[in-house]
DSSP file (Angstrom, degrees, kcal/mol; ACC not computed):
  #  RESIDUE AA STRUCTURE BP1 BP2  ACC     N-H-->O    O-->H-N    N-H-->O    O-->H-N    TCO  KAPPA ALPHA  PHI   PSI    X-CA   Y-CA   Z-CA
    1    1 A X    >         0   0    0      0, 0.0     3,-1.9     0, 0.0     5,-0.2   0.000 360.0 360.0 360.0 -41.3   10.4   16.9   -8.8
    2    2 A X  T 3   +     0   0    0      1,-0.2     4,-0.0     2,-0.1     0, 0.0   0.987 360.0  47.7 -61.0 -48.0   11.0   20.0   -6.3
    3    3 A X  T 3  S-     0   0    0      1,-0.1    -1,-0.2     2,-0.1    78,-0.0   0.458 112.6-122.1 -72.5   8.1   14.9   19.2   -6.4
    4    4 A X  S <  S+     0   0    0     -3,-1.9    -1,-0.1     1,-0.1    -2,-0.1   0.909  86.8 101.0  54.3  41.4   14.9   18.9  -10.1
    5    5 A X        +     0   0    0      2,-0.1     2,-0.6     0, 0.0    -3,-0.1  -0.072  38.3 115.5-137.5  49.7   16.2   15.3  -10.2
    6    6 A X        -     0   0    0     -5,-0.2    66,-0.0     4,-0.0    -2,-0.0  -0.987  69.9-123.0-118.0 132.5   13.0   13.0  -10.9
    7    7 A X     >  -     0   0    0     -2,-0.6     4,-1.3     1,-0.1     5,-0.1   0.004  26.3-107.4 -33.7 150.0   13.6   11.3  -14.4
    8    8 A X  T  4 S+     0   0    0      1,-0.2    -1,-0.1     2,-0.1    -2,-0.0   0.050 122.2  53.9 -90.2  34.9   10.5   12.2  -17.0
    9    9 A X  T  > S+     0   0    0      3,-0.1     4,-1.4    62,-0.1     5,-0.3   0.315 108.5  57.1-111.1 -15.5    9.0    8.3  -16.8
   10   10 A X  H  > S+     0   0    0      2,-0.2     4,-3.5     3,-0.1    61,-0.3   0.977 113.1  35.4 -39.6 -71.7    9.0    9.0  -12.8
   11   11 A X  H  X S+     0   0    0     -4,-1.3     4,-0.7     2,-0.2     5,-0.3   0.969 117.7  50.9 -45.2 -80.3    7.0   11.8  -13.1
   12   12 A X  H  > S+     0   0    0      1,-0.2     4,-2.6     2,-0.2    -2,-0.2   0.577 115.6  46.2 -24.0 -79.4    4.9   10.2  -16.1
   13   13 A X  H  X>S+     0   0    0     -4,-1.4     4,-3.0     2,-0.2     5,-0.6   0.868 115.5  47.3 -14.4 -78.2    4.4    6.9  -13.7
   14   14 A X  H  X5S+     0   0    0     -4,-3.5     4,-2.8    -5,-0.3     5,-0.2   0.892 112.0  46.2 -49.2 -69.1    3.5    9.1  -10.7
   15   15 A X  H  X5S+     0   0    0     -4,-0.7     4,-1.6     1,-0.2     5,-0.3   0.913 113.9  52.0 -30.9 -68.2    1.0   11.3  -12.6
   16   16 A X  H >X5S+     0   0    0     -4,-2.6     4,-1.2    -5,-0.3     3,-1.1   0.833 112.8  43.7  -4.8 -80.4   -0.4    7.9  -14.1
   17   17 A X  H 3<5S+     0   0    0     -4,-3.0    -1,-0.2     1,-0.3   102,-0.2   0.798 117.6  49.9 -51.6 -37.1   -0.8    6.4  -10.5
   18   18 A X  H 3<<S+     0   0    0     -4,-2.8    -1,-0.3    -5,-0.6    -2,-0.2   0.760 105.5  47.3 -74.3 -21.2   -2.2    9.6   -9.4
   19   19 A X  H << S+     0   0    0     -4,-1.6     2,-0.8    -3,-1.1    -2,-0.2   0.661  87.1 117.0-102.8 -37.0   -4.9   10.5  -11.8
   20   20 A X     <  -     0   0    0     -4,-1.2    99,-0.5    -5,-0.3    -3,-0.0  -0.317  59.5-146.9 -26.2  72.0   -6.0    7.1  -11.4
   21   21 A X        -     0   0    0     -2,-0.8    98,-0.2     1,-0.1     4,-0.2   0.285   9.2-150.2 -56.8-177.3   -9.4    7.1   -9.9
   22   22 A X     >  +     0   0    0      2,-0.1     4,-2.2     1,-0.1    -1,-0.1   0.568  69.9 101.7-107.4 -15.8  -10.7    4.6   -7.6
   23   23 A X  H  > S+     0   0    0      2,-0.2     4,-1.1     3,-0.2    -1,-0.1   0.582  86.5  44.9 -70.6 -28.6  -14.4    4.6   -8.4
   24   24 A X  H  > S+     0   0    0      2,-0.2     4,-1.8     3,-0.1     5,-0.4   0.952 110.0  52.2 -49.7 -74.7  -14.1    1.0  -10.7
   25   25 A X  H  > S+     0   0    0      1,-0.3     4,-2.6    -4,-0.2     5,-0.3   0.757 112.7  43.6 -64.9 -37.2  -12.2   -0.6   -8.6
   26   26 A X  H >X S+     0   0    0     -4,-2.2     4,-1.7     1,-0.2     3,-0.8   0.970 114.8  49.4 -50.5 -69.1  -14.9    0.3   -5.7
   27   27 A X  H 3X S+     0   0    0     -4,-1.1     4,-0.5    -3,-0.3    -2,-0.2   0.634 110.9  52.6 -61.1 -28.9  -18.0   -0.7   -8.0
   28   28 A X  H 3< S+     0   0    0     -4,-1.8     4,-0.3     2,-0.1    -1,-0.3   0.887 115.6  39.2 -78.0 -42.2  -16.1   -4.1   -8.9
   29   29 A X  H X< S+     0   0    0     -4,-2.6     3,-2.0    -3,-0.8     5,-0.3   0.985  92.1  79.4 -83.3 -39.2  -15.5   -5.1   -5.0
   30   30 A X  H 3< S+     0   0    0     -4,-1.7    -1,-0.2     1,-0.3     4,-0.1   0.909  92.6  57.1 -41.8 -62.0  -18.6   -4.1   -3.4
   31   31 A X  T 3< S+     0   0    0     -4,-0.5    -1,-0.3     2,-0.1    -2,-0.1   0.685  97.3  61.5   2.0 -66.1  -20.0   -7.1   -4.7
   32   32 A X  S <  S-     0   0    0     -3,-2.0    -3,-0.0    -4,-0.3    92,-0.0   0.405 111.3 -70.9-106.9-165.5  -17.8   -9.6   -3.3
   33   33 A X        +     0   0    0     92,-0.2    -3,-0.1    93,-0.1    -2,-0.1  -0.061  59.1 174.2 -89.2  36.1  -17.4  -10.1    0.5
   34   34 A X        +     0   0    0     -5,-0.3    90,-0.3    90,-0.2     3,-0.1   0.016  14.8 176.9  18.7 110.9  -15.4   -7.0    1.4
   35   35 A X  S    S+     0   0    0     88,-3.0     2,-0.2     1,-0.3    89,-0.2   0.630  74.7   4.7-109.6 -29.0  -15.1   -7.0    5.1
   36   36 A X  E     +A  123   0A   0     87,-2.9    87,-1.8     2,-0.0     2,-0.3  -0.999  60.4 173.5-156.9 165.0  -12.8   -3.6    4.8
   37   37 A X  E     +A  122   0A   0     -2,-0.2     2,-0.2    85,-0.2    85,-0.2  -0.940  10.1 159.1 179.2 120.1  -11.5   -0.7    1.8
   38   38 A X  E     -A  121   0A   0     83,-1.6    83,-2.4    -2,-0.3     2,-0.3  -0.967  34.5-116.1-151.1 168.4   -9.8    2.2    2.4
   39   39 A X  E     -A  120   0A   0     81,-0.3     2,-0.6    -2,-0.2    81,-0.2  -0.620  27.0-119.3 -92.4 154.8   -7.5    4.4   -0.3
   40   40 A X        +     0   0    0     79,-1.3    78,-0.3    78,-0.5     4,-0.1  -0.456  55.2 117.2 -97.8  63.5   -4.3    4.8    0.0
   41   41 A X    >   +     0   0    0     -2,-0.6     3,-1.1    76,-0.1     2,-0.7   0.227  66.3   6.0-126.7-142.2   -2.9    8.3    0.3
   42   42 A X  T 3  S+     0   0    0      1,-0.3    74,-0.1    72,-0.1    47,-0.1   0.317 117.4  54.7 -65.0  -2.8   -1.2   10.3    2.6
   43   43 A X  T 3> S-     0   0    0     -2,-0.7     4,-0.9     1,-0.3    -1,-0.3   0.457 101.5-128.2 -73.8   6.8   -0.4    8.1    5.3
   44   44 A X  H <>  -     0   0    0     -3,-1.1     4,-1.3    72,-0.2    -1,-0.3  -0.209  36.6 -64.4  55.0-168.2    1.2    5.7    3.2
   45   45 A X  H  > S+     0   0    0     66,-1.8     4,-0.5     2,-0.1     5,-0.2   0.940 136.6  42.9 -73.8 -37.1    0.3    1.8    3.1
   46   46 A X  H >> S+     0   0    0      2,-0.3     4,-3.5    65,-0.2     3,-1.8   0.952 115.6  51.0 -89.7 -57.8    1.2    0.7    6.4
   47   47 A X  H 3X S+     0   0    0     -4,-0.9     4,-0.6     1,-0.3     5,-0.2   0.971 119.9  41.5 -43.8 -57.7   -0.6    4.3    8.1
   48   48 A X  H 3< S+     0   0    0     -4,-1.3     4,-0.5    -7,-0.3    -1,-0.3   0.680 116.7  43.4 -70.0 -14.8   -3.6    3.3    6.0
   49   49 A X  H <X S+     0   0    0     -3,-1.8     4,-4.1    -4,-0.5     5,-0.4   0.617 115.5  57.2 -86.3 -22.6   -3.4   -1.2    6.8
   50   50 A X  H  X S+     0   0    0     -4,-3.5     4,-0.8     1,-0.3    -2,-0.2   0.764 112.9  34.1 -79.0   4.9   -2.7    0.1   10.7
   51   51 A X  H  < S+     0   0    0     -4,-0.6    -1,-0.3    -5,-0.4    -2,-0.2   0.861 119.5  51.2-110.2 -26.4   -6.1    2.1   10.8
   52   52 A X  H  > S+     0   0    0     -4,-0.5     4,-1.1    -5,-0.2     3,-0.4   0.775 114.7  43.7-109.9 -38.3   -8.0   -0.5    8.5
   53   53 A X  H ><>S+     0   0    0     -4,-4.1     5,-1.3     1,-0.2     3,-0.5   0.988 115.2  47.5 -83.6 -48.6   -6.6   -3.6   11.1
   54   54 A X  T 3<5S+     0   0    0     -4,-0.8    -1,-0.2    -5,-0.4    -2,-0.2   0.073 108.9  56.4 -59.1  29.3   -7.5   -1.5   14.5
   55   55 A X  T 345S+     0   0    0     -3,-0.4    -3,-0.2     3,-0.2    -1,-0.2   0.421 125.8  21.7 -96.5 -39.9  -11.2   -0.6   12.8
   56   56 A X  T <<5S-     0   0    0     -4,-1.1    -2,-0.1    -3,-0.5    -4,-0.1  -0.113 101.5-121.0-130.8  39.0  -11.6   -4.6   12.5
   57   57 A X  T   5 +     0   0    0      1,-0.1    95,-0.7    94,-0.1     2,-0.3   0.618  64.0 126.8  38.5  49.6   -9.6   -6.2   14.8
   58   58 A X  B   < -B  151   0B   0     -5,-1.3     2,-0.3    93,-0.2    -2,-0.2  -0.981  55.9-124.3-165.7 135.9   -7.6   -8.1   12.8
   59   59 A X        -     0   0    0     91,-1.4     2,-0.7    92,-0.4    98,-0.2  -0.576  29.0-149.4 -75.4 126.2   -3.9   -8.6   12.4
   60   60 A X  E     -c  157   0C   0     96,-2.9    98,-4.5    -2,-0.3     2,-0.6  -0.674  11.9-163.3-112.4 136.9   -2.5   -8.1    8.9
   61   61 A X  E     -cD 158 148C   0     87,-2.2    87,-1.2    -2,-0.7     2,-0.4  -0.946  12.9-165.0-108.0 128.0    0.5   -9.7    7.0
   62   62 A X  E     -cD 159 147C   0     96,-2.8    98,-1.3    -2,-0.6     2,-1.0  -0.965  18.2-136.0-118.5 158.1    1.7   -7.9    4.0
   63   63 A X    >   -     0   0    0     83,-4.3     3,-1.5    -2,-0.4     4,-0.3  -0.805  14.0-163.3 -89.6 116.4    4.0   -9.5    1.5
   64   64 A X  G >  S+     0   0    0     -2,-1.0     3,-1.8     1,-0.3    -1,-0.2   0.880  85.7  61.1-104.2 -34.7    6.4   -6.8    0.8
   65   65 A X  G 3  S+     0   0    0      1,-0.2    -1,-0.3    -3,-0.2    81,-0.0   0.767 103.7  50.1 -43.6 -29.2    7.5   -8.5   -2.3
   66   66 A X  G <  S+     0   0    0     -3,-1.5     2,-1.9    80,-0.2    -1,-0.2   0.156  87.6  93.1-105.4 -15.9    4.2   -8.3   -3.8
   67   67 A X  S <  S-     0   0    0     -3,-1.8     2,-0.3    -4,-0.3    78,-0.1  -0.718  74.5-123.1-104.6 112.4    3.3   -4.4   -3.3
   68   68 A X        -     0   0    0     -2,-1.9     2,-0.3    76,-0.2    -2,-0.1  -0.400  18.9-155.4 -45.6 120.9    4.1   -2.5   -6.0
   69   69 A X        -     0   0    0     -2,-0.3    -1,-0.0     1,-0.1     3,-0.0  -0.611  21.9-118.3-120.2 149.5    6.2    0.4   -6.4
   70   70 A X    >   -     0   0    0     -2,-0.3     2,-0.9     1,-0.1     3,-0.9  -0.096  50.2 -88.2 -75.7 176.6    6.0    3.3   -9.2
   71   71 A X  T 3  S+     0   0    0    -61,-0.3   -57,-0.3     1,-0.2    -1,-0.1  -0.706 114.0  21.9 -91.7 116.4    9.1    3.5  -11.3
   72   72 A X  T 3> S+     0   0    0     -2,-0.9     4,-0.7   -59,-0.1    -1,-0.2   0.176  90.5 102.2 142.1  -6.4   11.6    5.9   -9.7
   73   73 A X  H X> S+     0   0    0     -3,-0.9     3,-2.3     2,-0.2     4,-1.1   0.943  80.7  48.1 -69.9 -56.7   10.4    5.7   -6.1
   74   74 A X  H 3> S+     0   0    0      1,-0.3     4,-3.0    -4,-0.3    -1,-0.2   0.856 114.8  51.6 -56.7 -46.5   13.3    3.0   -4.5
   75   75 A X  H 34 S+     0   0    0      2,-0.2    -1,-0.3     1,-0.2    -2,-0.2   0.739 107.1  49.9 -72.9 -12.8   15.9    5.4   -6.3
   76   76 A X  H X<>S+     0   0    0     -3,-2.3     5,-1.6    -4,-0.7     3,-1.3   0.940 113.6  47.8 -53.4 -63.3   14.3    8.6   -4.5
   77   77 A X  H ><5S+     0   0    0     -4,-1.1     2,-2.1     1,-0.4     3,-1.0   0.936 109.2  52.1 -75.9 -73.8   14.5    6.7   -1.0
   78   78 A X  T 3<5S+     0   0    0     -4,-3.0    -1,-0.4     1,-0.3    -2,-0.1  -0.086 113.2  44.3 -93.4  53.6   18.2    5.6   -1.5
   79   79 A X  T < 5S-     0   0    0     -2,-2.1    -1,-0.3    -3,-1.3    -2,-0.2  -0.380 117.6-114.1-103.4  40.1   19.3    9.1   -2.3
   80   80 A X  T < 5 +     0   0    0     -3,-1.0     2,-1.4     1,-0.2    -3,-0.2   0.560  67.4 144.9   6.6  63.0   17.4   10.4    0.3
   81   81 A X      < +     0   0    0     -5,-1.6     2,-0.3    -4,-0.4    -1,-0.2  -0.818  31.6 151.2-113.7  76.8   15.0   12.4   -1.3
   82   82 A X        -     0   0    0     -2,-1.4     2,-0.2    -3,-0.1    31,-0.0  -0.829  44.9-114.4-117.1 165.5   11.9   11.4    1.8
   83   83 A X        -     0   0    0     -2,-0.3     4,-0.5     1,-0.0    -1,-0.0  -0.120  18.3-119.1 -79.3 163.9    9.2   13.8    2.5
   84   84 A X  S  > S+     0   0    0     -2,-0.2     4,-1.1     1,-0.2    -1,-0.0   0.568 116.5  58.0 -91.0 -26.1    9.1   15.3    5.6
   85   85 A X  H  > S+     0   0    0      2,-0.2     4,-2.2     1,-0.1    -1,-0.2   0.739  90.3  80.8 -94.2   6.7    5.8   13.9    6.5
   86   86 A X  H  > S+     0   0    0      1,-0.2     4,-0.9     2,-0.1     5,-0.2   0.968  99.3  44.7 -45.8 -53.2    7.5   10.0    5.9
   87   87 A X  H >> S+     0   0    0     -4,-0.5     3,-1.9     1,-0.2     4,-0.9   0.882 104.4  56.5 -67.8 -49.3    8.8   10.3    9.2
   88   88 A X  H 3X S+     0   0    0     -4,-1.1     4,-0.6     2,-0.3    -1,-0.2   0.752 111.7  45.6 -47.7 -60.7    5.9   11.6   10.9
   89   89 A X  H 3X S+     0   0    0     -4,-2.2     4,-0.9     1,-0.2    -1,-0.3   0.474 115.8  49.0 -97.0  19.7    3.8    8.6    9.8
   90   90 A X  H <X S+     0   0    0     -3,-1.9     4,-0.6    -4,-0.9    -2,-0.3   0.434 108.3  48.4 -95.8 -14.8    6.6    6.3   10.7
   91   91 A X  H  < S+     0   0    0     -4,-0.9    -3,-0.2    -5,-0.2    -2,-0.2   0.602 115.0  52.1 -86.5 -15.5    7.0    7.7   13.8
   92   92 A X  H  < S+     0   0    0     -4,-0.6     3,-0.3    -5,-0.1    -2,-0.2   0.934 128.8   6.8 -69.1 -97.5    3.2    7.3   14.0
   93   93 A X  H >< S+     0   0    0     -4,-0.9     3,-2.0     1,-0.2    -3,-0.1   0.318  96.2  96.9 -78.9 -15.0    2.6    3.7   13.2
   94   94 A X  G >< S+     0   0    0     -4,-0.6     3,-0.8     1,-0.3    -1,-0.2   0.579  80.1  69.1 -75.3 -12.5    6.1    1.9   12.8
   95   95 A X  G 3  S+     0   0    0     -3,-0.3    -1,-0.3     1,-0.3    -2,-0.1   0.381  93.6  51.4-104.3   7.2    5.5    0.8   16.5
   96   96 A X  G <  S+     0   0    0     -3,-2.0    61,-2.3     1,-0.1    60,-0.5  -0.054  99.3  87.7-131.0  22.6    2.6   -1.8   15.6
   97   97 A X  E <   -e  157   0C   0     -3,-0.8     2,-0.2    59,-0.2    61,-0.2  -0.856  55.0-159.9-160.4 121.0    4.7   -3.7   12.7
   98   98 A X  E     -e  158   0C   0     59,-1.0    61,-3.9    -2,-0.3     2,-0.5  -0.500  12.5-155.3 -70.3 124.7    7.3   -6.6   12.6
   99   99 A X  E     -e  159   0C   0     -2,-0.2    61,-0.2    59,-0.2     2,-0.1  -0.872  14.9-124.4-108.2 160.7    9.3   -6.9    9.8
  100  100 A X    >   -     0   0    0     59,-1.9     3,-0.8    -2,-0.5     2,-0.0  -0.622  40.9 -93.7 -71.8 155.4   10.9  -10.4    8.7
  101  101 A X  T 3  S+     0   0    0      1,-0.2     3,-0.1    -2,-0.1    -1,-0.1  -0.366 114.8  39.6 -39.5 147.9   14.7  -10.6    8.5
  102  102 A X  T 3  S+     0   0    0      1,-0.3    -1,-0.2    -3,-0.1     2,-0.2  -0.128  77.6 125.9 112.3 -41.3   15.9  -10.0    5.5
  103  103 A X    <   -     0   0    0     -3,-0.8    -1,-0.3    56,-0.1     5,-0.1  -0.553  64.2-117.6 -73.4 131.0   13.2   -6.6    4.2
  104  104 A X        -     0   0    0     -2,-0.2     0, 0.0    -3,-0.1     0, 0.0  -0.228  11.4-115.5 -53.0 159.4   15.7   -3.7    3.2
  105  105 A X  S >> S+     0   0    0      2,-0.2     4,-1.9     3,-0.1     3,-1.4   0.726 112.4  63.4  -0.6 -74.3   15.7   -0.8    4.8
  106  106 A X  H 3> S+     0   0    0      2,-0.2     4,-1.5     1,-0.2    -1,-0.1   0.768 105.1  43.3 -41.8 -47.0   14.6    0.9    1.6
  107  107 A X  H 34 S+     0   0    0      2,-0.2    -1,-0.2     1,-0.2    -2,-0.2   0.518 107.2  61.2 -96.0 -12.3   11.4   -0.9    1.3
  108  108 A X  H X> S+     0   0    0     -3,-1.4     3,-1.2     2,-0.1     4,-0.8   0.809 114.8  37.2 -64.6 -44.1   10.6   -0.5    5.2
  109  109 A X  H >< S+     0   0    0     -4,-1.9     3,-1.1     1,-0.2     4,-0.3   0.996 103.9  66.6 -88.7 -50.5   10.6    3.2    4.6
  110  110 A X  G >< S+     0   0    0     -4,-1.5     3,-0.5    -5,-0.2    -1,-0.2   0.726  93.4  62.0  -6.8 -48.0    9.1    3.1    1.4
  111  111 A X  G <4 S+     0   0    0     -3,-1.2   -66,-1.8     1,-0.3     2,-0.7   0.962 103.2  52.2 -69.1 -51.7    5.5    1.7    3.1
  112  112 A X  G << S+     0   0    0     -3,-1.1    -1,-0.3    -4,-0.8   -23,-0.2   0.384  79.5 130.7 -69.4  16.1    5.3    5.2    5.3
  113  113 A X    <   -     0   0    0     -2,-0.7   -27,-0.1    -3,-0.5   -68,-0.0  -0.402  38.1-175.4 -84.1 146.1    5.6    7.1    2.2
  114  114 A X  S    S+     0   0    0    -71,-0.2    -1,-0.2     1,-0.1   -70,-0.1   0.483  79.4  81.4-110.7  11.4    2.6   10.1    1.9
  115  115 A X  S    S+     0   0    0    -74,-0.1     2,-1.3   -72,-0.1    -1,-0.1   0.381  72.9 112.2 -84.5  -5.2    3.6   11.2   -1.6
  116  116 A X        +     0   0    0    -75,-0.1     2,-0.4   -74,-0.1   -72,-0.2  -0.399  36.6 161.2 -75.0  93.2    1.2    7.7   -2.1
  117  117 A X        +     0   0    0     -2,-1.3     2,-0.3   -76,-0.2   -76,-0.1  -0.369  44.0  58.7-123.7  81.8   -2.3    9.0   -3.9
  118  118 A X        +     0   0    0     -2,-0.4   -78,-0.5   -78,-0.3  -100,-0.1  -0.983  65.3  35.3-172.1 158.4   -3.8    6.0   -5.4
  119  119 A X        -     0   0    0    -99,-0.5   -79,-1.3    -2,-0.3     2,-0.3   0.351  63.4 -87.5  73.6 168.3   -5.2    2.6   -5.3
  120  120 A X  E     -A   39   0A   0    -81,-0.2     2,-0.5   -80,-0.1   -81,-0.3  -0.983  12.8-151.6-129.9 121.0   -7.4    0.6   -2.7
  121  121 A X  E     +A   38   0A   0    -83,-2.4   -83,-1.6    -2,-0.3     2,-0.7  -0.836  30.8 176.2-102.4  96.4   -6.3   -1.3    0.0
  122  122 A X  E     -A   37   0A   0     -2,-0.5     2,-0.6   -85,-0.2   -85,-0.2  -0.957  25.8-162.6-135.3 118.9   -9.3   -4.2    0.3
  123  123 A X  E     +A   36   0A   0    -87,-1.8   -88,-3.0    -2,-0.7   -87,-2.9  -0.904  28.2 171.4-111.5 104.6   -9.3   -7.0    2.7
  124  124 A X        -     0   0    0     -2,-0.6     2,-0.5   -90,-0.3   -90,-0.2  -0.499  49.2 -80.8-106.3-178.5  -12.3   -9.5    0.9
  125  125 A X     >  -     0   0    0     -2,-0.2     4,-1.2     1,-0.2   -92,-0.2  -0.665  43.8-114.6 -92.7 138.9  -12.8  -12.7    2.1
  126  126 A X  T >4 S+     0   0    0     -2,-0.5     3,-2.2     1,-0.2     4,-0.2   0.858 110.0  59.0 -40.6 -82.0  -10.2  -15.3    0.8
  127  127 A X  T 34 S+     0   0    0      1,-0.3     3,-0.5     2,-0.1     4,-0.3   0.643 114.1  36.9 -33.1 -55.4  -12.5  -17.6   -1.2
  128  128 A X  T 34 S+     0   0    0      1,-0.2     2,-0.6     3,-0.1     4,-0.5   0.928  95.6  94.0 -54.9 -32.4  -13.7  -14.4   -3.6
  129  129 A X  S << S+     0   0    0     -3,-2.2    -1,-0.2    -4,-1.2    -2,-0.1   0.130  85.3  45.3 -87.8   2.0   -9.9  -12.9   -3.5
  130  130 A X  S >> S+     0   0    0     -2,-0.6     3,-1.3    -3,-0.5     4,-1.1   0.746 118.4  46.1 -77.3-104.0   -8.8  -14.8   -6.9
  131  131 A X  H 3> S+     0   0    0      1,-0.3     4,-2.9    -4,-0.3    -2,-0.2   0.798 110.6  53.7  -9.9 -58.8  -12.5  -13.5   -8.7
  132  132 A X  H 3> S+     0   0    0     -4,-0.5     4,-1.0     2,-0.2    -1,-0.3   0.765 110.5  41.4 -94.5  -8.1  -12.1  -10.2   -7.5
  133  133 A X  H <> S+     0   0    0     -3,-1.3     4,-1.9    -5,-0.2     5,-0.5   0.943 114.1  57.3 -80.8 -25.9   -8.4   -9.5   -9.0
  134  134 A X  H >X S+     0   0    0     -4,-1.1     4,-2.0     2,-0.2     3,-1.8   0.937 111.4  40.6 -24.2 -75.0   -9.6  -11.2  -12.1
  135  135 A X  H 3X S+     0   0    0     -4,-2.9     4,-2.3     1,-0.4    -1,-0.2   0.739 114.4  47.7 -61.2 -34.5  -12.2   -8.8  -12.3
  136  136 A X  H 3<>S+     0   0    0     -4,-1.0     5,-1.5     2,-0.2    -1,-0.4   0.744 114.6  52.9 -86.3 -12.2  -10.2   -5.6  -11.3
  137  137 A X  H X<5S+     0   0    0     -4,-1.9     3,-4.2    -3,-1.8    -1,-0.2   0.860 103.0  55.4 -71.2 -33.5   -7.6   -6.9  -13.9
  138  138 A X  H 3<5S+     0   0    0     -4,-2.0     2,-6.4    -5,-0.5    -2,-0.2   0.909 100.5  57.5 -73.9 -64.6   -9.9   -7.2  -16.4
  139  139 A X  T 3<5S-     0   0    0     -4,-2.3    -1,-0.4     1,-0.2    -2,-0.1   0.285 121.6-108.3 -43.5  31.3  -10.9   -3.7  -16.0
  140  140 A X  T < 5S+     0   0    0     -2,-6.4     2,-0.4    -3,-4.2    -1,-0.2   0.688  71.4 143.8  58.3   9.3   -7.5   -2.9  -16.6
  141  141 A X      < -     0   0    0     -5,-1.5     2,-0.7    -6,-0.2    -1,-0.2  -0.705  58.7-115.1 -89.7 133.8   -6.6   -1.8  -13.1
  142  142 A X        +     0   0    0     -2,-0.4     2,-0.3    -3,-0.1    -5,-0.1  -0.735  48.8 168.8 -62.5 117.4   -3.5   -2.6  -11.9
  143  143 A X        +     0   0    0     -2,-0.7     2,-0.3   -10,-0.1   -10,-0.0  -0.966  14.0 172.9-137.6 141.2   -4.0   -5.4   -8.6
  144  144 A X        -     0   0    0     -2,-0.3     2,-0.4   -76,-0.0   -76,-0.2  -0.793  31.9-131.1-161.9 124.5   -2.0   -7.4   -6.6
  145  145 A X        +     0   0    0     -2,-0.3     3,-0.0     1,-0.1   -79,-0.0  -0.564  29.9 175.2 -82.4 102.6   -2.7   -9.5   -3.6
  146  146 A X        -     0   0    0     -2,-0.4   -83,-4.3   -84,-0.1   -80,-0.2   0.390  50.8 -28.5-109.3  17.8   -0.1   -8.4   -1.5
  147  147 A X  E     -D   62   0C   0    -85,-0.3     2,-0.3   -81,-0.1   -85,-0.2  -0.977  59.8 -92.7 174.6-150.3   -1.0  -10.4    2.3
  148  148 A X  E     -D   61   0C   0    -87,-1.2   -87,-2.2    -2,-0.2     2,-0.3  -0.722  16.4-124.7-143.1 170.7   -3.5  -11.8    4.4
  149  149 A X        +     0   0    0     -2,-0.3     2,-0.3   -89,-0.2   -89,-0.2  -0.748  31.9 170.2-116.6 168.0   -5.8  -11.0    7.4
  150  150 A X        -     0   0    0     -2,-0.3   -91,-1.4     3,-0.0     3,-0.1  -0.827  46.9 -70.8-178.4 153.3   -5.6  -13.3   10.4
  151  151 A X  B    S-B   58   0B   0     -2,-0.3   -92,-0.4   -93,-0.2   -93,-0.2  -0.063  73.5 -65.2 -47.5 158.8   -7.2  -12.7   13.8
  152  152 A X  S    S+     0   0    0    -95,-0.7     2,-0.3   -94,-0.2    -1,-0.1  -0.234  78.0 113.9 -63.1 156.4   -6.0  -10.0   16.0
  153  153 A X        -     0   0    0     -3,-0.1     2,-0.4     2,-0.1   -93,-0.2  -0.943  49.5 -18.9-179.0-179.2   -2.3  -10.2   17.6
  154  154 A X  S    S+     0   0    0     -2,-0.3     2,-0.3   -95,-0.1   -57,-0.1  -0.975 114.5  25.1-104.1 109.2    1.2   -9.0   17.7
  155  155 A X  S    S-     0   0    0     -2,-0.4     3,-0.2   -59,-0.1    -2,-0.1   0.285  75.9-144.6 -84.5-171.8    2.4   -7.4   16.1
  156  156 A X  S    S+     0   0    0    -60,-0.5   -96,-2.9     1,-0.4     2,-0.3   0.924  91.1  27.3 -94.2 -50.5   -0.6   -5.7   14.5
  157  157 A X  E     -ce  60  97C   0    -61,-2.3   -59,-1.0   -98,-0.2    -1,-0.4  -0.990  61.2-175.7-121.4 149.9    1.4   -5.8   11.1
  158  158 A X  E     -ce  61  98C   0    -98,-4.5   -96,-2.8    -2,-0.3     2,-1.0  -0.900   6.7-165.5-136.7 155.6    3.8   -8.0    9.9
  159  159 A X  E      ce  62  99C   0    -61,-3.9   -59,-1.9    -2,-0.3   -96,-0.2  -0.815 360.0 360.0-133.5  94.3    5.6   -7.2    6.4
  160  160 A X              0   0    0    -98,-1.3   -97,-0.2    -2,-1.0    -1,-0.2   0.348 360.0 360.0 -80.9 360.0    7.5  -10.2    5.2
């Protein structure tokens, strides 16, 4: 938006995502077995899975296919229109996550992004984790089970 080149459904998308509160999505999981929940903002996903797996010991996979992205975001990053604070929390965390062969470039850098102000990041216990995206679907909330918890190890996250 500052350089005057974000399409108007970017923006529209971003605003969306942004205005989105979080306060359903909370009131629907609390319920369930919820072992950890944090939001997802300026660290990006990966600043916010690395704080959420050193708080509970536990090593996290995410499925990079699976995490959604807002419309316009992949075409920011490969015209290199990143934030200044991308690097910052890639330079942070980048050092506690395995990528598979094969994840772009574009969609590693993507995860550090801090322009990210939305959503919940909630590691429930497998058996509800089918129940609770029913439920947050049915409230209309966008959800998608994008990896898995497993005991601690190395790497800390691993983004397949």
């Amino acid at each position: 938006i500052k350089r005057g080149k974000a399409a108007p459904e970017w923006i529209e998308a971003a605003t969306r995502s942004m205005t989105t509160l979080n306060r359903t999505a909370a009131e629907v999981a609390l319920p369930h077995a919820v072992h950890g929940m944090t939001d997802v903002t300026g660290f990006g996903l990966i600043g916010h899975a690395r704080e959420l797996a050193l708080a509970s010991n536990v090593a996290l996979v995410i499925r990079v296919s699976e995490v959604p992205l807002i419309c316009g975001a992949l075409e920011c990053v490969r015209a290199g229109m990143i934030p200044g604070g991308l690097k910052a929390n890639r330079d942070f965390a980048e050092c506690m996550v395995e990528y598979a062969d094969g994840v772009p470039e574009e969609l590693r850098t993507i995860r550090f992004d801090p322009q990210t102000a939305g959503g919940l990041l909630i590691a429930v216990a497998a058996a509800e984790a089918d129940e609770l995206v029913a439920q947050l679907r049915g409230c209309q909330l966008d959800t998608h089970r994008i990896g898995e918890v497993l005991p601690a190890r190395k790497p800390l996250i691993s983004v397949v």
